[in-house]
C-alpha positions, 0 to 999 in steps of 0.5 A: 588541528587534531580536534578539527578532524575529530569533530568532522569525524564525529559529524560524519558518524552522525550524519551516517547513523541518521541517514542509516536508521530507516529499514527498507523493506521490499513488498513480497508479492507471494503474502501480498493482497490488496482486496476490495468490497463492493455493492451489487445493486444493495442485494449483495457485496462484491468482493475482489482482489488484485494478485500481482503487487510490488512495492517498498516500506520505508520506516524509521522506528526511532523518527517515528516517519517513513514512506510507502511505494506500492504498484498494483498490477491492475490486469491481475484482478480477481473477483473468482468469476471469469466472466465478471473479471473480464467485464470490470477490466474492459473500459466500463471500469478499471479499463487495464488496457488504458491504466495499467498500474495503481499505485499508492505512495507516501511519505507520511507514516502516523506513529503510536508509540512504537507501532505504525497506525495510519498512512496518508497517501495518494491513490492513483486508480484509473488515471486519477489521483486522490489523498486516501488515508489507510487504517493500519488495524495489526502489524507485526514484525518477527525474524522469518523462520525461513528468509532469516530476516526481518518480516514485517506484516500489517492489515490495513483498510480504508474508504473511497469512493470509485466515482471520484476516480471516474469508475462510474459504471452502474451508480445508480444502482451501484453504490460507489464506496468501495471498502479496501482491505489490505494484507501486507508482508514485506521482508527487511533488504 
C-alpha cells in the first residue's frame, strides 16, 4: 500500500513540475512599441507606431514551445503628425471607432537551441484575421536592476499586405506591404 501512495506522489510532483516549467511574462507597455512602414506613393516611406499595447508571454524554455497574447489599442497610433493620425484612424483606414483592438495570438514558438526565433500566429487588424509569422531578430532576457525579475526583451519583424485585411485606401498608388517592427519587453509574474 506504501509504494502505491508513493507512486502517485512521485506522479503528482511530476505533473506539477511540467505544468510548472512555462514562464508567464506580462508585456510592459512603457518599453513596448510595435511600428510599422509604409509606402507613400514610391516617394517616401510612412513610418508609425502604436503607444498603448498589452498582452502575455508564455515560453517553456526546456519544451522549447510557448504562446503570445497581444492586444493593441488601435486609437493610440502615431505617425508624429496630427493631422495624418486623424485621417488613418477614420473609416478610409484603421476606422478605430469600428475595430478598436488588434491582436496577435499564438501558440507556436520555433526554437533555436536555447533562443526563441520565429512565431506563427494569427494577425487580426480591421476585423480580419490572417496567419503572419514574426522573425524574432534579438532577444535577451536579464534579471531587471530595478523590478528585480526577470526581463525579457525581443525585436521582431515581419510582412504583410494591408489589403489582405481590407485597408485598401489609396492602392494604387499606394503600394499595400507593410513592414512591421516590433519592441518588445516583458517582465517574468
Amino acid at each position: 500500500m506504501k509504494l502505491k501512495h508513493l507512486i502517485v506522489a512521485m506522479l503528482a510532483t511530476a505533473t506539477a513540475t511540467a505544468a510548472f516549467a512555462a514562464d508567464t511574462y506580462k508585456i510592459d507597455p512603457t518599453h513596448t512599441f510595435p511600428s510599422f512602414e509604409a509606402d507613400h506613393m514610391g516617394i517616401s516611406i510612412l513610418r508609425g507606431k502604436f503607444t498603448k499595447t498589452e498582452g502575455t508571454v508564455v515560453l517553456d524554455r526546456a519544451a522549447k514551445t510557448g504562446s503570445i497574447d497581444i492586444k493593441i489599442d488601435a486609437d493610440s497610433l502615431d505617425f508624429g503628425n496630427d493631422k495624418l493620425n486623424k485621417h488613418a484612424k477614420n473609416e478610409d483606414m484603421f476606422d478605430v471607432a469600428k475595430f478598436k483592438d488588434i491582436t496577435y495570438t499564438s501558440k507556436s514558438i520555433t526554437f533555436k537551441g536555447e533562443t526563441p526565433i520565429s512565431v506563427d500566429g494569427t494577425l487580426t487588424l480591421h476585423g480580419v484575421s490572417k496567419p503572419v509569422t514574426l522573425t524574432i531578430n534579438k532577444f535577451k532576457c536579464i534579471i531587471h536592476p530595478m523590478h528585480k525579475k526577470e526581463v525579457c526583451g525581443a525585436d521582431a519583424s515581419a510582412e504583410f499586405k494591408r489589403t489582405d485585411f481590407g485597408i485598401s485606401y489609396a492602392v494604387p498608388p499606394f503600394a499595400p506591404e507593410v513592414k512591421l517592427q516590433i519592441q518588445v519587453e516583458a517582465v517574468k509574474n
